[in-house]
C-alpha positions as CSV (number, residue, x, y, z in Angstrom):
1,X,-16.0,179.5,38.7
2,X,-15.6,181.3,42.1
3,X,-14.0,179.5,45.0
4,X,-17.7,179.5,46.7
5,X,-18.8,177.3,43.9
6,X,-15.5,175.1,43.6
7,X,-16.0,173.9,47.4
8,X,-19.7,173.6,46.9
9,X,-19.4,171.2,44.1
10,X,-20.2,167.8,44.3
11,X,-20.2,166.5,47.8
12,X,-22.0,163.2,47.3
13,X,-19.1,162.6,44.2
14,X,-16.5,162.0,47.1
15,X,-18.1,160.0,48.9
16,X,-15.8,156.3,49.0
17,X,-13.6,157.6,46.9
18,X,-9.7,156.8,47.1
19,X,-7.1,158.6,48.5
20,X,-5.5,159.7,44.7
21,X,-9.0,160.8,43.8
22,X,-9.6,163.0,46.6
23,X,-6.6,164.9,46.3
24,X,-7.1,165.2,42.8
25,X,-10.2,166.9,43.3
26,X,-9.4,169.1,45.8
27,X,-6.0,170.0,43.3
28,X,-8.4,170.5,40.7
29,X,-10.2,173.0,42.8
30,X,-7.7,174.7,44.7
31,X,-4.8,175.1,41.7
32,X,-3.0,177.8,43.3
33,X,0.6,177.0,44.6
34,X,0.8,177.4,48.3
35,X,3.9,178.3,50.3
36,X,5.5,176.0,52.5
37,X,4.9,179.0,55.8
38,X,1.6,178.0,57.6
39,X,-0.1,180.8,59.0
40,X,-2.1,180.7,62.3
41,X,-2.5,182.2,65.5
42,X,0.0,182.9,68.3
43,X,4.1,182.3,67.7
44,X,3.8,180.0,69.9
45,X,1.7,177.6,67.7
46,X,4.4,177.6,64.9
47,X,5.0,174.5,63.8
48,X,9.0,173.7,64.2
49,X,11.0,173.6,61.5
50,X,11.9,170.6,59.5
51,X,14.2,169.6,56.8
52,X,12.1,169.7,53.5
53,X,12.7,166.5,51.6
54,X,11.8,165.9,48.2
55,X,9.6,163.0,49.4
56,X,7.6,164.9,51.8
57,X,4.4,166.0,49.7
58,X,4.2,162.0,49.4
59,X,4.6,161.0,53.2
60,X,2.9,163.8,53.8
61,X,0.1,164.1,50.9
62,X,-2.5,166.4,52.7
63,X,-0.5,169.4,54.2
64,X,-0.3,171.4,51.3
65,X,-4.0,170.4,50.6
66,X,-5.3,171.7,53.8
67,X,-3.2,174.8,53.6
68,X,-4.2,175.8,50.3
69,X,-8.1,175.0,51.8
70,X,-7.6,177.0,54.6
71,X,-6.8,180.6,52.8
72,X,-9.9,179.3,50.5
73,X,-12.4,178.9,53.2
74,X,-11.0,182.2,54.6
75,X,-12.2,183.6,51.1
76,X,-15.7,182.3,51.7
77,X,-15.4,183.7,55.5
78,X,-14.8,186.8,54.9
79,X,-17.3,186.7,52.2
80,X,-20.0,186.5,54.4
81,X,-19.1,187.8,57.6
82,X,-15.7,190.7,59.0
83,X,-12.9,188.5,60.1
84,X,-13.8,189.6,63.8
85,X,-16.2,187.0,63.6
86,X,-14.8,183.9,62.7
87,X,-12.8,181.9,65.2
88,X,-9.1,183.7,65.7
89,X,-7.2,180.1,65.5
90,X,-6.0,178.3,62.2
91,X,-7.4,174.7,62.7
92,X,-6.4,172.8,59.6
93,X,-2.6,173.5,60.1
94,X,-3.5,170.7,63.0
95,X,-2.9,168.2,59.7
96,X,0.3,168.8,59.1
97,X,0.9,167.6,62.7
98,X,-1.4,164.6,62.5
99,X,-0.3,163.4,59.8
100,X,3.4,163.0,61.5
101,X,2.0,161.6,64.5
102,X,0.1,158.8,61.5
103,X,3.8,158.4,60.2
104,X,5.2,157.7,63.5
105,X,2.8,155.1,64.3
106,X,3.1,153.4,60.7
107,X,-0.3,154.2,59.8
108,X,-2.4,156.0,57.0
109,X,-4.8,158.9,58.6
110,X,-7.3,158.4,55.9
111,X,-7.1,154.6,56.3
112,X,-7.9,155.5,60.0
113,X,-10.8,157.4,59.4
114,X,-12.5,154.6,56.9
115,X,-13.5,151.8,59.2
116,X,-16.2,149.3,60.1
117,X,-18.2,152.4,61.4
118,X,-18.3,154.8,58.6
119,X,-18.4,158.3,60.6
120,X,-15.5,160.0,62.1
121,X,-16.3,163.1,64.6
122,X,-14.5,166.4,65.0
123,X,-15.2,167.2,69.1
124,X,-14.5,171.1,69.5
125,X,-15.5,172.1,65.8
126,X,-14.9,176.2,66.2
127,X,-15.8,177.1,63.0
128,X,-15.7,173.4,60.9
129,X,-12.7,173.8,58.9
130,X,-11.1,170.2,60.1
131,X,-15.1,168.5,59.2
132,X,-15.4,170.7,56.2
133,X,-12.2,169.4,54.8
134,X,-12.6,165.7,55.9
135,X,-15.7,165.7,54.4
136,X,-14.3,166.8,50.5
137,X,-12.0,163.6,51.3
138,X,-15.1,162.0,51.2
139,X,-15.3,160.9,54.7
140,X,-18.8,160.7,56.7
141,X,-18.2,163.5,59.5
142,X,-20.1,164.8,62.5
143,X,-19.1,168.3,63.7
144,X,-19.7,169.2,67.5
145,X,-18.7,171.7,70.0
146,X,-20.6,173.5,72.9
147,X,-22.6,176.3,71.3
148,X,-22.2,178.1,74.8
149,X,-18.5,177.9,74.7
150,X,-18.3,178.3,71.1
151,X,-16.2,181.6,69.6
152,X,-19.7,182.8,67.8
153,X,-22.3,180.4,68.9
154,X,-21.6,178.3,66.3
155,X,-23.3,180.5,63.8
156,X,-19.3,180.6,62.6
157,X,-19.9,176.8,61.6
158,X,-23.6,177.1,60.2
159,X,-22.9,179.8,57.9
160,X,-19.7,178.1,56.7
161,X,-21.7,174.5,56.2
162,X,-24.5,176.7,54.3
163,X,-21.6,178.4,51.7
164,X,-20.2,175.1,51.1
165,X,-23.4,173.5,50.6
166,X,-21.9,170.9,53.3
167,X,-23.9,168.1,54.5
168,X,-21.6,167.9,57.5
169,X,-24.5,167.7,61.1
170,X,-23.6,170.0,63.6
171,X,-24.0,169.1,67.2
172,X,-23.8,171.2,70.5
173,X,-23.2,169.1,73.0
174,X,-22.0,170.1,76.8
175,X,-19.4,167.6,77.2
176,X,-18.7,168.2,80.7
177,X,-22.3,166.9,81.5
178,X,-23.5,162.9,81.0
179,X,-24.0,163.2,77.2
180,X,-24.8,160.9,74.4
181,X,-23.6,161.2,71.1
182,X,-25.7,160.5,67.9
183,X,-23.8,158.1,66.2
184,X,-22.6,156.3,69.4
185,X,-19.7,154.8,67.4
186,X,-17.2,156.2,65.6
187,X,-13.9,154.9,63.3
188,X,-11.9,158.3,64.4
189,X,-12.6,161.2,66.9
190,X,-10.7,164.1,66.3
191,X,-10.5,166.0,69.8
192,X,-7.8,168.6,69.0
193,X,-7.2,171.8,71.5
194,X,-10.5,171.0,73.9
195,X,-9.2,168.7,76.5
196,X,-8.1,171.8,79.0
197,X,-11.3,173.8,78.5
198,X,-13.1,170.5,80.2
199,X,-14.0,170.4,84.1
200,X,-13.5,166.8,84.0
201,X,-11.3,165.5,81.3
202,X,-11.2,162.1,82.9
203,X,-14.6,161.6,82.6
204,X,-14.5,162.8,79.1
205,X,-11.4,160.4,78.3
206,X,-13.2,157.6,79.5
207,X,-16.5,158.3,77.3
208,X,-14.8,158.4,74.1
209,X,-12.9,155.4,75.0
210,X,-16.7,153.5,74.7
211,X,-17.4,155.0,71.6
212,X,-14.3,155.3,69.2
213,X,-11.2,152.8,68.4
214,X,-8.8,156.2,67.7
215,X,-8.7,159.5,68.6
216,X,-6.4,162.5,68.0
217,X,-6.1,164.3,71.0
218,X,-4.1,167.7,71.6
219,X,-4.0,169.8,74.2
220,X,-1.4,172.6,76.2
221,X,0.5,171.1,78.7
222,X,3.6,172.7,80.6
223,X,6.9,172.0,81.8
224,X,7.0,174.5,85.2
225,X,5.3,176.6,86.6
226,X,5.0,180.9,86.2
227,X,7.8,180.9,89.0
228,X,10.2,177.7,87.6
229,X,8.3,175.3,90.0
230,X,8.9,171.6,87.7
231,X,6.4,169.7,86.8
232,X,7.4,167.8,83.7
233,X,8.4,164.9,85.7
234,X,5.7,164.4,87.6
235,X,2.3,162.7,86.9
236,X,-0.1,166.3,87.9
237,X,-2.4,168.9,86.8
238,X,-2.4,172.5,87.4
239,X,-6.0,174.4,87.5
240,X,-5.9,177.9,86.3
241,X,-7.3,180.9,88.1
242,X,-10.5,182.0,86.2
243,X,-8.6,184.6,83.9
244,X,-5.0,183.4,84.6
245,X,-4.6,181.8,80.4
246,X,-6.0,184.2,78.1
247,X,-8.4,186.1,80.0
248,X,-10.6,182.6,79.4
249,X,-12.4,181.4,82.0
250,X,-13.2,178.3,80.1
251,X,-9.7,176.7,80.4
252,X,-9.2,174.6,83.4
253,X,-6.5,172.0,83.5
254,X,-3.2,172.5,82.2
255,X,-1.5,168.4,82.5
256,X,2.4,167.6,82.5
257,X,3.8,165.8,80.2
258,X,3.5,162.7,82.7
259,X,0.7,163.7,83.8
260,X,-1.2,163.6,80.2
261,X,0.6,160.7,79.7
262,X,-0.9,159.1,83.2
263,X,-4.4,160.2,82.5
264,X,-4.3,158.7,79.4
265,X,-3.7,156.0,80.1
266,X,-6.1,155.4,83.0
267,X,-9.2,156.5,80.7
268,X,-8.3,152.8,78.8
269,X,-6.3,154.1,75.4
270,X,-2.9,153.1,74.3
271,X,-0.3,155.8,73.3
272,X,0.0,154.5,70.1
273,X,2.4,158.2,68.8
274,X,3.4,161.4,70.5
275,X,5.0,164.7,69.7
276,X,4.8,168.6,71.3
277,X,5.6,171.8,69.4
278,X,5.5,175.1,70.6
279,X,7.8,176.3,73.5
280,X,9.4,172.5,74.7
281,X,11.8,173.5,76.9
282,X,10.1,176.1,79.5
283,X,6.5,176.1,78.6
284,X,4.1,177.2,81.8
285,X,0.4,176.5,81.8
286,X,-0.9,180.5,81.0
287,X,2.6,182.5,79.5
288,X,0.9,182.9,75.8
289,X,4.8,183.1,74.9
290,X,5.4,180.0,76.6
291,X,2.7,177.9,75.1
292,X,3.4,174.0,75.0
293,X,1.0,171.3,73.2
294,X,1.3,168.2,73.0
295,X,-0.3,166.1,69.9
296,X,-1.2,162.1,70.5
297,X,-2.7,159.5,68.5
298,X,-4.7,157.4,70.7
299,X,-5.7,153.2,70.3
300,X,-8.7,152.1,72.7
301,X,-7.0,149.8,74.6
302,X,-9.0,146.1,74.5
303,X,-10.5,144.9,77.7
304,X,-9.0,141.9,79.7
305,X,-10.9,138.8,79.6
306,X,-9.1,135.8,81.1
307,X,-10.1,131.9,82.7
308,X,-7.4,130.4,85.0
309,X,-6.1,127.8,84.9
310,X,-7.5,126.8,81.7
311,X,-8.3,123.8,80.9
312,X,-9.1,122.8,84.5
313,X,-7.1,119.8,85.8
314,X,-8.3,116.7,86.0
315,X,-9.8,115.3,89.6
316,X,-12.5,114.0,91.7
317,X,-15.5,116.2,92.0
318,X,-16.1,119.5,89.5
319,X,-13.3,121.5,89.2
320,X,-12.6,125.3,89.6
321,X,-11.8,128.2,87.7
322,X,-11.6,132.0,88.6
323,X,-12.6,134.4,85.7
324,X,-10.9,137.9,85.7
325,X,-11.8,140.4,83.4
326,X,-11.4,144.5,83.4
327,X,-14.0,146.7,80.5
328,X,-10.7,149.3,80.6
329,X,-13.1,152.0,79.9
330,X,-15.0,152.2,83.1
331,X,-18.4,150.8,81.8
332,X,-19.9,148.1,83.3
333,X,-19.2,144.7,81.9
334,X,-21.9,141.4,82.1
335,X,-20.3,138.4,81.8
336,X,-22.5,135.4,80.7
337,X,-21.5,131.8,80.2
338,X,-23.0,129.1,78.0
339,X,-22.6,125.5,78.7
340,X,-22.1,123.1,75.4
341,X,-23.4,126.4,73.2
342,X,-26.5,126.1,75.6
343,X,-28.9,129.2,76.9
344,X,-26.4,131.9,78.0
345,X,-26.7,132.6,81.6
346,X,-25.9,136.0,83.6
347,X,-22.9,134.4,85.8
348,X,-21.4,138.0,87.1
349,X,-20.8,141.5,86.5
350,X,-18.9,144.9,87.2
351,X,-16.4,147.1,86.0
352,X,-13.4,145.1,87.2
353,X,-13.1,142.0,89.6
354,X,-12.8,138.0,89.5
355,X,-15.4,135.5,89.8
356,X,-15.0,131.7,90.4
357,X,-17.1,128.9,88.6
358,X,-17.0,125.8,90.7
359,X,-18.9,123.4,88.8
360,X,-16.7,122.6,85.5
361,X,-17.2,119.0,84.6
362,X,-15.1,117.0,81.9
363,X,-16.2,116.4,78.5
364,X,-18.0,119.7,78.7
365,X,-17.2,123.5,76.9
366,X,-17.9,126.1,78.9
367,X,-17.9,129.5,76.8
368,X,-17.8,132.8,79.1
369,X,-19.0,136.0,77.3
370,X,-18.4,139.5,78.3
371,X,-20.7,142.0,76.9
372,X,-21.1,145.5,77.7
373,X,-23.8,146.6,80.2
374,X,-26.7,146.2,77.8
375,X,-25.8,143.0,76.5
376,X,-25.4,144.2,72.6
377,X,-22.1,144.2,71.9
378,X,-19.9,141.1,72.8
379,X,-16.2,142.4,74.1
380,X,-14.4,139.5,74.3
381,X,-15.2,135.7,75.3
382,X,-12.9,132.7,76.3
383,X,-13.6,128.7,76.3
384,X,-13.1,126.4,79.5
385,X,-12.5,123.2,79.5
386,X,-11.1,120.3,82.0
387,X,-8.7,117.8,81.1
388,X,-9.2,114.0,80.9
389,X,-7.0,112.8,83.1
């Protein structure tokens, strides 16, 4: 059986399988042994070298997998099209990395990417290789990039879906304009070597923060500037001349460290793991031999819903309490209250702020509920009460 039909076999078999399963599939169609070497694009990409440990193919069970798929979707590539047209980049040595950035945080990527949602997305496709792959794990993925920005247009990921018989969607979405994914939520958004090539990665931070609870984010960041100017310590951003980083004029921002660190967490996530490879000593934000990214595993942070004081002391008259709560992501929060599990009531709204409720009573539960701005999702709630005496 030719690798073609190996890969094409069987999609809707993997679907909810386990973790052992999976890779015992994907053994059983890619049996070659694979070097430990990972090839990809520039030097600067090269993964640093570690210590090989006899455990590490079970800490680390899908790096050899997606290496050994990688040189097998190559064969299907360059089946159908000159290796001119395919995106340059190796994408699925980006597992080897996430999968430390999983071990650092005490968590299992595949557990990550099986939640309440059932659909993880891969933001910045290229050619598919990361969805492709998920996807024979027998996860439910989405595959999107801008088809405008895209190496080929995306025919790249098309004509690799079609050879794999793939049931993977592929979306082209502008993400530097107000879009809307189709799925609206996700478990895990993949959002690996995009963030720079963005206008407004704030913006774009903050969106996925409404629509995901993790997201693997990498992107180049650097140390100094072309002259030796630092910028590591400081919380900034510097925007590239039109053709200043490989003769691209779709890369923007290149973030310090702290700076990255900063924005994300303004955009409402929690660094939950962090690590950098490439050139982490002098990196600048264009020098292609002095080429810096840095690799995070993101948590959506939860929003801030508090009453206070709670319960209300006791006194002549109704008593007071001030309700504070911040959404985190930058949507608009509705806050509703509901008296003795009565009709809920609109009581305030906004993004971030304080309102006070002057009329708590004793012997009554006051319940105040903060949904999102269409009042479908409930984000968090707290009880109010006033004491006896």
């Amino acid at each position: 059986m030719t690798p073609k039909q190996l890969l094409a076999a069987g999609d809707s078999s993997t679907s909810g399988t386990t973790l052992s399963e999976a890779l015992r599939q994907l053994s059983n169609w890619f049996p070659r042994a694979v070097g430990n070497r990972i090839e990809r694009g520039p030097a600067a990409f090269q993964e640093p070298k570690r210590e090989q440990k006899t455990s590490e193919h079970t800490k680390y069970p899908l790096r050899q997998l997606a290496t050994t798929t990688e040189r097998n979707f190559w064969e299907l590539k360059l089946a159908e099209q000159p290796k001119s047209f395919w995106y340059p980049y190796s994408t699925l040595h980006n597992v080897a990395v996430l999968e430390e950035l999983c071990s650092k945080a005490h968590v299992d990527l595949l557990e990550l990417c099986r939640g309440t949602h059932g659909k993880v997305a891969d933001i910045g496709a290229a050619d598919g290789d990361l969805a492709f792959f998920l996807e024979k794990l027998g996860l439910s993925v989405v595959a999107i990039d801008n088809e405008y920005t895209n190496f080929n247009r995306l025919e790249g990921a098309r004509t690799l879906k079609k050879a794999l018989n793939s049931s993977v969607p592929i979306l082209s979405v502008d993400l530097d304009s107000q879009f809307t994914l189709a799925a609206q939520k996700y478990d895990v958004i993949f959002f690996l070597g995009t963030l720079y090539h963005l206008k407004n990665p704030f913006f774009l931070l903050e969106s996925l923060a409404r629509i995901t609870k993790y997201c693997f984010l990498s992107t180049r960041i650097a140390r100094q500037t072309a002259d030796g100017s630092p910028l590591a310590s400081h919380p900034v951003a510097y925007l590239l001349e039109p053709r200043e980083c490989n003769n691209d004029d779709t890369n923007f921002w290149i973030f310090s460290d702290q700076g990255l660190k900063r924005l994300i967490d303004r955009t409402g996530w929690d660094l939950r793991s962090y690590l950098t490879i490439g050139d982490t000593t002098g990196s600048t934000p264009a020098d292609p031999e002095r080429d810096e990214r840095a690799f995070c595993l993101l948590k959506k942070r939860p929003p801030s819903f508090t009453a206070n004081p709670n319960p209300v002391p006791a006194g002549e008259g109704p008593g007071k309490t001030t309700v504070s709560w911040d959404t985190v992501d930058g949507s608009i929060g509705r806050i509703y209250v509901s008296v003795n599990r009565g009709q809920e009531l609109l009581f305030a709204d906004g993004r971030r702020s304080s309102a006070s409720a002057h009329w708590i009573e004793t012997g009554s539960k006051y319940e105040f509920r903060l949904y999102n701005r269409d009042h479908t999702e409930l984000l968090a709630n707290v009880t109010v009460t006033r004491k006896t005496q």
